[in-house]
C-alpha positions as CSV (number, residue, x, y, z in Angstrom):
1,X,0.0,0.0,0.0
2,X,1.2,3.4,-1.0
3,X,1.8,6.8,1.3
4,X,-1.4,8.3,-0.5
5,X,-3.6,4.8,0.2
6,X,-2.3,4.9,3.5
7,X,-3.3,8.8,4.0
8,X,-6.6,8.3,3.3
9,X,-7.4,5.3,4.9
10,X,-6.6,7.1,8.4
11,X,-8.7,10.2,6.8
12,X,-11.5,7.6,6.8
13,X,-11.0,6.7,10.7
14,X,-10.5,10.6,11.7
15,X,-14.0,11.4,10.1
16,X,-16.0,8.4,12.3
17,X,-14.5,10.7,15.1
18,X,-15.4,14.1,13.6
19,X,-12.2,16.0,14.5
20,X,-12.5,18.6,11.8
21,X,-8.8,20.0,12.5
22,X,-7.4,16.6,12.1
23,X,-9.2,16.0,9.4
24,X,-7.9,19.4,7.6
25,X,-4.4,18.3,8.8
26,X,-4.8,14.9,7.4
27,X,-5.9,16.3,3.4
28,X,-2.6,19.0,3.8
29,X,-0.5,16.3,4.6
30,X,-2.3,14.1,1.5
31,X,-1.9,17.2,-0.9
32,X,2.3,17.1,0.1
33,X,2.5,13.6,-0.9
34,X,0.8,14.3,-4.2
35,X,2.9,17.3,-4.6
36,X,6.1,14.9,-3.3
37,X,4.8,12.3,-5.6
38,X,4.8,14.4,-9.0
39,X,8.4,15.6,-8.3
40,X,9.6,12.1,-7.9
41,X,8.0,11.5,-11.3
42,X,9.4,14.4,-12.9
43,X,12.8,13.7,-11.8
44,X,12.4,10.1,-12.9
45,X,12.0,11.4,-16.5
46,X,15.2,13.4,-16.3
47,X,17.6,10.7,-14.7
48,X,15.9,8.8,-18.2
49,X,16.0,11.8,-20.4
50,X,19.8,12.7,-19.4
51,X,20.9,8.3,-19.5
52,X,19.2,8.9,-23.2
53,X,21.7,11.6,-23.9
54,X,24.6,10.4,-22.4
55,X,24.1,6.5,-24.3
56,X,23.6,8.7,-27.2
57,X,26.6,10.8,-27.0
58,X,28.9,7.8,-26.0
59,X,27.8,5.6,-29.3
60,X,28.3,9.1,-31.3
61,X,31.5,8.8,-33.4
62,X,33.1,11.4,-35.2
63,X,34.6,9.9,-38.4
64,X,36.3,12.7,-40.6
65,X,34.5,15.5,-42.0
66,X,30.8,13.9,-40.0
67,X,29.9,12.3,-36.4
68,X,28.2,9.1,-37.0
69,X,26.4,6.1,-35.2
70,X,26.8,2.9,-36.1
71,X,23.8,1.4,-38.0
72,X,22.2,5.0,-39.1
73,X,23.3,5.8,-42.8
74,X,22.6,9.3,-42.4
75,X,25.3,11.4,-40.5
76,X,24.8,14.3,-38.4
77,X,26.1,17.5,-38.6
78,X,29.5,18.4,-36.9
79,X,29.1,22.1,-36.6
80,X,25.4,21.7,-35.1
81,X,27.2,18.8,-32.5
82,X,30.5,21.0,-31.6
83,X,29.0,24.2,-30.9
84,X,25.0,23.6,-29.6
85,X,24.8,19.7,-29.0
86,X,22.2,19.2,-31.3
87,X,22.2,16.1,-33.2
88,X,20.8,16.7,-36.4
89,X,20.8,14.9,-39.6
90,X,22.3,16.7,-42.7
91,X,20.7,16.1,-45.7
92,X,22.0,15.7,-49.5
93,X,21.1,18.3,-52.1
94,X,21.6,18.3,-55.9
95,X,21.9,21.5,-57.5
96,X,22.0,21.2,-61.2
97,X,24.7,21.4,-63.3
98,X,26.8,21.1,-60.0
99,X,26.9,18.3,-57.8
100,X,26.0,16.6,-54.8
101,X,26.4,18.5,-51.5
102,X,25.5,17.9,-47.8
103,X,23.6,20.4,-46.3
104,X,22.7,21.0,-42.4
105,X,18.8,21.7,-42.4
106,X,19.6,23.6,-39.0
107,X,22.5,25.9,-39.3
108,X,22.7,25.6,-43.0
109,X,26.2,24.4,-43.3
110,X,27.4,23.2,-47.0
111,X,29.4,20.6,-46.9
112,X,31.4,20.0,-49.8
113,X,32.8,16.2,-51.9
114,X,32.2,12.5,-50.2
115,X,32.3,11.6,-47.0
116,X,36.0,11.0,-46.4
117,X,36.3,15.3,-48.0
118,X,37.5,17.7,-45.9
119,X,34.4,19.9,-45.2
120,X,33.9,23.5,-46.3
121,X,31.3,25.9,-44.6
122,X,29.2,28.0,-46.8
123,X,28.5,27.4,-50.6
124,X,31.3,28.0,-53.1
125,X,30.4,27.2,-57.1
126,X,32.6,24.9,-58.7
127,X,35.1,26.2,-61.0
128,X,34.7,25.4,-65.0
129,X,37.2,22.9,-66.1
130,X,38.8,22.3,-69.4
């Protein structure tokens, strides 16, 4: 049986007696455990939240110009990752008569050439060759 079972099963014996002061006592003391009850909750769901973020962020990988986890063929953004901590996906674009690009759909970052390419910020159009 829980504190809040317990609380009102004595609030049950304190009416057959009719002690009105007791009685108030007795809800107070029934509205703290509630209150108690919700915090516990809430701070349950950030001790998961946060052992989310840190699993996350130990299985994150950075492997040269993106970070990566193993298994998800779409890599995330480094500048997003080293500056705010935001994991986003970036996203390949294909302008014509250019090529492919990676962009970040969050900060906007271009990043230039394949995956093992260093990484350029910014767009820069690709020079005519002969």
């Amino acid at each position: 049986m829980g504190a809040v079972e317990n609380i009102k099963e004595v609030a049950d014996l304190v009416k057959k007696f009719n002690d009105i002061e007791l009685n108030r006592s007795i809800l107070k003391l029934e509205e703290e455990v509630i209150d108690l009850t919700r915090d516990k909750r809430r701070a349950d769901d950030k001790v998961e939240e946060l052992e989310r973020v840190l699993k996350f962020k130990s299985e994150l990988k950075f492997k040269d110009p993106y970070y990566r986890l193993d298994g998800d063929p779409s890599p995330y953004c480094p500048a997003c990752w080293d500056a705010k901590r935001l994991a986003v996906h970036v996203v390949t674009v294909t302008h014509p008569m250019l090529h492919h690009q990676k962009v970040c759909p969050s900060c906007k970052h271009v990043y230039e050439g394949g995956a093992d390419q260093s990484l350029s910020y910014g767009w820069t159009p690709r020079r005519n060759r002969l």
